[in-house]
N, C-alpha and C positions, 0 to 999 in steps of 0.2 A: 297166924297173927294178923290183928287186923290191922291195915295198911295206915291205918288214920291217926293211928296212936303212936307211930313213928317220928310222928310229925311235932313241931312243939305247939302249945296248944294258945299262946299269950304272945304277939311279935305284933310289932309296929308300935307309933303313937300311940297313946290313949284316946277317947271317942272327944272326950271333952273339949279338947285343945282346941278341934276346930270349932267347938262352939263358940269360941273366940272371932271367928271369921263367919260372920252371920251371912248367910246364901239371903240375894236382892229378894227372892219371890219364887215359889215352890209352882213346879213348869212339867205338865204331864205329857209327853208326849204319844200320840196317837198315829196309826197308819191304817191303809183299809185297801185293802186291793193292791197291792203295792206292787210291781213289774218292772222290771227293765231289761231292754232285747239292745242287742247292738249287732251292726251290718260287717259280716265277715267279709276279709280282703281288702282291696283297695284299687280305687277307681275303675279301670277297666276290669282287673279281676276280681271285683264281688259275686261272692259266694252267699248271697242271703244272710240272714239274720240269726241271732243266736241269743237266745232267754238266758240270761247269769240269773232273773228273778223274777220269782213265779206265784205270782197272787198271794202275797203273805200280808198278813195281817196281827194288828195286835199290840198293846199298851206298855208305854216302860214311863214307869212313875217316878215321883222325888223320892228318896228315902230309902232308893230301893238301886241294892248292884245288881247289874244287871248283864250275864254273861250271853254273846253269840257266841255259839259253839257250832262245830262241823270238824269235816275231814277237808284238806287241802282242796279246794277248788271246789268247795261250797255254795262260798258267795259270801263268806264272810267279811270281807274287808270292801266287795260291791256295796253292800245292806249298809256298811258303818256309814260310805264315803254319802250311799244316799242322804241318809237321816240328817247328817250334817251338813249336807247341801253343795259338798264338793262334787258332787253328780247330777248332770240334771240330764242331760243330751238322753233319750230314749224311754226317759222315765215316763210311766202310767201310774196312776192311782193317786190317792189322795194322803194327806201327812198334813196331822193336828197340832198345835200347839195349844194347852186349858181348853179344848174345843172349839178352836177357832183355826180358820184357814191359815197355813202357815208362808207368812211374810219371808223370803229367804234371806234377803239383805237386814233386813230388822231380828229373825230368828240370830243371825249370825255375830250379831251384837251380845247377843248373851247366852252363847254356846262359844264352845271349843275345841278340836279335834285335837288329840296327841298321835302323832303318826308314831308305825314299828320304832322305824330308826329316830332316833334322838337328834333333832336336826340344831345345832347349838350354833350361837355365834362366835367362832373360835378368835384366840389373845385376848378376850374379857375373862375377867376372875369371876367368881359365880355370883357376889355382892353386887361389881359391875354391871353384869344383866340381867339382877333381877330390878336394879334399879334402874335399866333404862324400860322395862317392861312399865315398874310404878308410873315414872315422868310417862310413858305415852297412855297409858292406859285408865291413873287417877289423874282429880282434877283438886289438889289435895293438897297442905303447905306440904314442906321438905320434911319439917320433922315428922309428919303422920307417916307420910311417905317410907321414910326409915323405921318406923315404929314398925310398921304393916310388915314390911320388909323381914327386917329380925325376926317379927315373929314367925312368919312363915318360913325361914331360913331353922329357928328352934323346933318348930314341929316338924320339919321335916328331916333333920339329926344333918342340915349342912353347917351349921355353924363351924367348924371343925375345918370347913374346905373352905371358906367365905370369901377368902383369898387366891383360891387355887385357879387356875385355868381352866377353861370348859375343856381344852383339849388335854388335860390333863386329869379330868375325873375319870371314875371306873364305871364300869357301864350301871349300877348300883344308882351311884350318884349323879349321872348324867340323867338316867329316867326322872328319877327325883326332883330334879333342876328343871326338867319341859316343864314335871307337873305345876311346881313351885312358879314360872313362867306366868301359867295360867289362871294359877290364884291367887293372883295380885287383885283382878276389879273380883274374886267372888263369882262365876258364870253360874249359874245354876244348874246347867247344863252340860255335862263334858263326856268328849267320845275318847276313846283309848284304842288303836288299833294295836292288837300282838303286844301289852304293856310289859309281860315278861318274857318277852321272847330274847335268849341267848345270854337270860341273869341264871345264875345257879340257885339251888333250890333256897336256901337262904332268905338271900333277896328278893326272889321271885315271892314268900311269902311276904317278906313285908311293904312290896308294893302294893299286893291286893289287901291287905288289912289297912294301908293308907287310902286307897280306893273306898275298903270300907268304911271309914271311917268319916270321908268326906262326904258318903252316900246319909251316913247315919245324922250329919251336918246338916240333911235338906237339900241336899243334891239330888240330879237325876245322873247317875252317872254307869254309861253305856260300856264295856270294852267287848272286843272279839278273845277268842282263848281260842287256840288249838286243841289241845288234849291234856286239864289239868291234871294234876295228882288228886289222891281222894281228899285229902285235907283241904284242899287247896278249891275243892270242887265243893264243900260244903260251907267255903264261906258265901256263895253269891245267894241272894237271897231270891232273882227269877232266873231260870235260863229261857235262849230261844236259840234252837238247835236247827240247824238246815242240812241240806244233803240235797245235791245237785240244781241246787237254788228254790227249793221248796220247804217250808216248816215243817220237820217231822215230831216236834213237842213244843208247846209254850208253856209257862207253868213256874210254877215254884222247883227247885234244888230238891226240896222233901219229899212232894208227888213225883217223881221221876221215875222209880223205881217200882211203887203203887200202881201208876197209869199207865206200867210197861206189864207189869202182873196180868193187868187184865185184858190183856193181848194174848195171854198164853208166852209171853217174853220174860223168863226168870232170868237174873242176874246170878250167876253164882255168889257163893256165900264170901266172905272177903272178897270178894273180885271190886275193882271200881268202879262205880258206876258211869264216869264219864270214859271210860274205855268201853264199856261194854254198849253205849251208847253209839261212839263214833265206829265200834263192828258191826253194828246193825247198819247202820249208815253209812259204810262203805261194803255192805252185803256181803260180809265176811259168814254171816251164820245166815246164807238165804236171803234171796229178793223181798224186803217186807218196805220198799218204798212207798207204794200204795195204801199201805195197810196203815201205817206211821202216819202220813199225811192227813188222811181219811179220820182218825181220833186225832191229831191235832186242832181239828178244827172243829170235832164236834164232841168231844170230852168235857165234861166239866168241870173235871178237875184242871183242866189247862186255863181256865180262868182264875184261878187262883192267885191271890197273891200277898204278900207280908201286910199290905193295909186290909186283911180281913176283918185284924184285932181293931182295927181302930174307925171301921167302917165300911161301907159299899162305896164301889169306883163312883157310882151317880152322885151319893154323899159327898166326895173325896171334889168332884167337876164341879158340884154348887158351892161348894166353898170359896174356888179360885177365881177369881176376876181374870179379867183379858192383860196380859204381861205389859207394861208398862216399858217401853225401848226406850234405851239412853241411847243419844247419839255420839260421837267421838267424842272420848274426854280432853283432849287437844284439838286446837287449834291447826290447821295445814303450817302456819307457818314456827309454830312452835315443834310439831312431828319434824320439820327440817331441819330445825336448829337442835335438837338429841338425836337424830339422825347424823347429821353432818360430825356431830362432838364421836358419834360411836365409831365413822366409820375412819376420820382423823386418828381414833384410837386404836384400830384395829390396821390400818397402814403402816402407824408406827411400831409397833409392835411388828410384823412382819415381818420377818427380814429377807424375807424373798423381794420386799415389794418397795425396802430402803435401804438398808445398811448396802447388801447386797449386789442391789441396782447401783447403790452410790456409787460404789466400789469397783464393779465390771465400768461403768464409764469411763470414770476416774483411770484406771488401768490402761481400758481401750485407748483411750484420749494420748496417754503417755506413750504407749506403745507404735499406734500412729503418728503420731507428732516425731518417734525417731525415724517410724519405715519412713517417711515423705520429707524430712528434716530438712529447712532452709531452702525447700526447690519452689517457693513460691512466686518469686519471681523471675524464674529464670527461664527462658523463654528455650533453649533446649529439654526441659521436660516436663512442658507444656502440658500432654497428653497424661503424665505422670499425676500433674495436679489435678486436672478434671477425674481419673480414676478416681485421685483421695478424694475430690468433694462428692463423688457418687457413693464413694463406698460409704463417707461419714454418714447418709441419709439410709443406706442399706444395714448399718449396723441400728439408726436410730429407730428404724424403721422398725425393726426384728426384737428389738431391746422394748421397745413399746409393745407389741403387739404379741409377744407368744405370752408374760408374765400377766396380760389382761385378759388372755382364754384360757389359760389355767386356773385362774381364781375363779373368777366370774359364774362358770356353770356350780360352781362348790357352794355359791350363796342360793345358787334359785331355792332350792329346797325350804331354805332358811325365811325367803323373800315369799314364796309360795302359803308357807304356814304362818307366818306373822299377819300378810295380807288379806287372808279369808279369816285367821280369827277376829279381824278389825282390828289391828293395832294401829294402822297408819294408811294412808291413801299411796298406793302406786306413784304418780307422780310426786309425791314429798319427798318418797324413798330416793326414786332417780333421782331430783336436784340435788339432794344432799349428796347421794353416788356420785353423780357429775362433778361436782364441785369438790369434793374431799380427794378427788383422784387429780385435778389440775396442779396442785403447789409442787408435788413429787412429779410430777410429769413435766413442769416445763424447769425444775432447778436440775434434771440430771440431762440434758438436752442443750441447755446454759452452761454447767460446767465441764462437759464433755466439746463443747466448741469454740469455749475460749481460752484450754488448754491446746487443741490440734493448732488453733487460728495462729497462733500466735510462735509457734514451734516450727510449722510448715513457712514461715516467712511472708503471710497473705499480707496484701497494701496494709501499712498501719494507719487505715484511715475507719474513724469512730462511723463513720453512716454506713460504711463496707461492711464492716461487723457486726452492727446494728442489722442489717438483711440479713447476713449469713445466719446467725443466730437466728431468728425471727423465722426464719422459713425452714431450717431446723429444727425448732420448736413447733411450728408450724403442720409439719409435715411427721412429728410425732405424736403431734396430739391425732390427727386423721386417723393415724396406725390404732392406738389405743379404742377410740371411739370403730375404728371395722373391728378390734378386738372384742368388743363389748358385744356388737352385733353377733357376731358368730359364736361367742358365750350365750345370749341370750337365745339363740335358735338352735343351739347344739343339747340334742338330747339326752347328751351324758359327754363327761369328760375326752373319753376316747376319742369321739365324733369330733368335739373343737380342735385336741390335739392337729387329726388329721389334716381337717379341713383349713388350719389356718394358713399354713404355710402352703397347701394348695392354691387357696386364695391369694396369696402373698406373688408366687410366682411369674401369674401374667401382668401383674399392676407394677412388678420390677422388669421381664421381658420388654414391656411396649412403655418405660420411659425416655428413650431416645439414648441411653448410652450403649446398650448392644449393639442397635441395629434406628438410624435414620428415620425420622418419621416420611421422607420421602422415597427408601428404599423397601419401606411396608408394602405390601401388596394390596390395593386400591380394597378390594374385598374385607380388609380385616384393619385399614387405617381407624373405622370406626371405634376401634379397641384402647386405641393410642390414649382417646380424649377419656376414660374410663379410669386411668392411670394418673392417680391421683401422684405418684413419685415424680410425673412426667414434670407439672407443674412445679411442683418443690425443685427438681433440678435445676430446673430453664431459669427460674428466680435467682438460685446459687449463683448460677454462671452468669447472671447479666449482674450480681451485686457484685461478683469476682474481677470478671474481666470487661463489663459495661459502666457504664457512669462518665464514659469519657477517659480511660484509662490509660494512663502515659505507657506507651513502648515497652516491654518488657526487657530485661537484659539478655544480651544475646553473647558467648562466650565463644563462641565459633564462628567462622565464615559466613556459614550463610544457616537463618535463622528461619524456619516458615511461619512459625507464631510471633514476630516480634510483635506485631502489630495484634494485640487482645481482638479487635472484629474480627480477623481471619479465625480464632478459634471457634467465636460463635459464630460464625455462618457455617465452620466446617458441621456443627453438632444443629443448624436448620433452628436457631435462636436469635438468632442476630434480629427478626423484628417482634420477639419478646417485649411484653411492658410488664415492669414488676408489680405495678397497681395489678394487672386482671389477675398475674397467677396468684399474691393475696387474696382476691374476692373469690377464685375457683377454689384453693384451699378451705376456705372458709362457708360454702355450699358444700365442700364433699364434709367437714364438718359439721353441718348441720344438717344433712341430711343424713347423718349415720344416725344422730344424736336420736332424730327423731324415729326413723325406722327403729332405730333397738327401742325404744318405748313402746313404740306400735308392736314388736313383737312380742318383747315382755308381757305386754295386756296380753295379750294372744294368748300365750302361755300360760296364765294364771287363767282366764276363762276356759281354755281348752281343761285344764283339772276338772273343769263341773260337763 
């Protein structure tokens, strides 16, 4: 039984719909020599270099689906990241756009990559993002914007979910929703890395028939495929096949079988062809890489392709003028202000990041306010207060800063793909980041300190509390902002996981309530002034028991703290000024701020 007719033969949209969604200007793209080596190991131990791409060459037009195909560790998903320009580091050869040198900042303006995984911005309903995509990406009134929206929401069969959560679509709809993402401005352009990878057969067919579909629109549109089904293999109209980073066919879906014929390579009869392909190519039936290679490049039927009917490539190149680039459809300060709206939206919603938060301080505040109850002024447990006011800064500390490296590495991905497609400029995203993460950061820091303050019995005086607060506010925003940083340079979740509270460690060690900054050992005092908690303390305790503070009460005989300076010269404070530890707070904040920017760029260029 032939494998093909298992298959249903009519799935997806109709072609027409997206004739609705006119494509800007029909975009050929061209490569010619194409390589890329990268240098095995790392620093002292490199091992030389190593070729993922090996002089390939060859055309993928508008109009036209266009499938790379291979076996695992092809080069498949190298070849996509090049084309699109998330790869440059190592690259050789030359890449056309209508026959003209290709601009990669201006290419990138009117291409799109969809990566494997469905990188989505989760607690937005699907309506939600595809309308913050419209606002940054048209330049358009509200109503067109909605109009655009709808439609592409109907041809794509979301209407149904318009409402739903991104983290609540099924992997079906979540694909659906990147693509739908990206056809908001029209790209003419668009790459698909693995677009059905881990949909069941179903849905795997009607993304490639919406693939097709958008192809048949006047698109140029690219994805990688593992090893389709045979149905599934006869919709792409070119493939380009590799096998250990070299072309072993280009060509049309139809000569595939034809141009293997004449190798003396028969395909059995119902067998797939795109399996019998990826066995040749993983030398399951005999060494023929040479041989594959050797007619890839000089067959002629591998220049074939769907615009035969409708003319010669030469024809197809005079036609097209040089692509005309739009630059940002927004404004930086307009990208800030739907930036800032989404990410206020996505805070709230949260509830790791508010109900949550609100709620463990809220708690903690209560809880501490009975362990420490009314010993605020009592000059027997002196030592007892200065614990609560370290601990209140250890808890604000930890309360800031694990809930900001847990999130944080979850967006890059999100941050990574929005930012190379051109949606928004890198620094609009962080202000908006910046800024949307401050109201929640300093109201749970506020009501966690004027719950203990006032419970523990601290002076009822308004400028006392004004510092305390302030410098525990203070001292949690620092936390969040080293959160951020260690999100932004942590490779994957686990790694932040680890490293935060490693981090966190010495910067609590070397603030003066373990261990003296004059009992430090002269060799590591250097570490003390790195301890951004150090300062946040010293502040506490000069707003606590400094200002000139009357005698504490003493209930016993003899008292050794009555007098507030003997506390702070015990803890090497006493010539503390709350002005500098404000200004040092305020450099170890701004110099996170800026370092995690600097790294994030980092990040997003290291992709290419």
């Amino acid at each position: 039984m032939d494998v093909s007719k298992s298959e249903p033969q009519e799935v997806g949209p109709p072609a027409n719909l997206f004739g609705e969604l006119p494509c800007q200007v029909a975009v050929n793209l061209e490569f010619n020599n194409l390589s890329l080596t990268v240098q095995q190991g790392f620093c002292w131990k490199k091992k030389g270099f190593k070729t993922l791409l090996n002089n390939l060459s060859g055309q993928f037009n508008s109009k036209e689906l266009t499938a790379i195909m291979g076996p695992s560790g092809a080069g498949k998903s190298t070849m996509i990241n090049v084309l699109a320009g998330y790869r440059e580091t190592g690259m050789t050869g030359q890449i056309l756009v209508n026959g003209h040198s290709r601009d990669l900042v201006e290419f990138q303006k009117i291409s799109c990559c969809i990566m494997q995984n469905d990188v989505l911005m989760p607690h937005l309903s699907t309506e939600e993002a595809m309308m913050v995509a419209a606002h940054l990406k048209l330049n358009e009134s509200l109503q067109v914007k909605k109009e655009i929206v709808n439609k592409i929401l109907t041809v794509l069969g979301l209407m149904s979910c318009a409402k739903t959560r991104t983290n609540n679509l099924s992997g079906g709809q979540s694909k659906k929703l990147s693509i739908g993402l990206e056809l908001v401005n029209n790209p003419p352009v668009m790459f698909f890395d693995e677009p059905i990878s881990g949909l069941d057969s179903a849905t795997s067919i009607q993304v490639i028939s919406l693939l097709k579909c958008l192809a048949n629109g006047g698109r140029t549109i690219i994805c990688t495929i593992h090893q389709p089904s045979s149905f599934r293999f006869q919709m792409f109209d070119k493939l380009f096949i590799l096998s250990q980073g070299q072309c072993i066919y280009r060509g049309t879906a139809s000569h595939l079988i034809p141009h293997l014929t004449t190798l003396n390579l028969h395909c059995p009869n119902y067998h797939n062809p795109a399996d019998f392909i990826i066995e040749l190519a993983t030398r399951t039936q005999g060494d023929m890489q040479a041989v594959l290679c050797q007619a890839a490049q000089s067959s002629p039927c591998c220049e074939k392709s769907v615009e035969d009917n409708q003319g010669s490539a030469t024809d197809l190149e005079s036609e097209l003028t040089p692509v005309e680039l739009p630059k940002f459809a927004t404004s930086m300060f307009k990208q800030f202000s739907i930036l800032f709206k989404r990410n206020l939206t996505v805070i709230h919603r949260d509830k790791m990041l508010t109900s949550r938060r609100l709620t463990s301080h809220m708690v903690m505040g209560l809880l501490i306010g009975l362990l420490y109850f009314d010993i605020g002024n009592n000059a027997n447990f002196a030592m007892d207060n200065t614990a609560y006011l370290f601990f209140s800064l250890l808890f604000l500390v930890f309360a800031a800063l694990m809930p900001t490296i847990l999130t944080f590495p979850l967006e890059m991905s999100v941050i990574i793909r929005e930012h190379l497609n051109s949606w928004y400029t890198l620094h609009a995203y962080y202000l908006a980041k910046t800024c949307a993460d401050v109201p929640i950061q300093m109201t749970c820091p506020i009501m966690y300190c004027t719950i203990v303050y006032w419970m523990t019995s601290q002076p009822p005086e308004a400028v006392r509390l004004l510092f305390f607060v302030s410098f525990s506010t203070s001292v949690a925003l620092v936390a969040q902002s080293l959160g951020l940083l260690i999100g932004a340079a942590s490779p994957s979740l686990q790694v932040a996981t680890f490293a935060g509270p490693i981090t966190a460690i010495p910067i609590v060690l070397f603030s003066g309530f373990f261990i003296s900054f004059q009992s430090i050992p002269f060799y590591l005092r250097w570490t003390s002034y790195t301890s951004y908690v150090r300062y946040g303390f010293e502040g506490v305790l000069l707003s606590i028991y400094g200002l000139d503070r009357k005698n504490l009460e003493c209930k016993e005989k003899v008292c050794n703290f009555e007098e507030p300076k003997n506390i702070l010269q015990m803890l090497d404070v006493a010539e503390g000024k709350i002005y500098i530890d404000f200004i040092i707070l305020g450099v170890f904040f701004t110099i996170l701020r800026v370092a995690t920017y600097l790294v994030l760029r980092y990040r997003v260029r290291a992709t290419r």
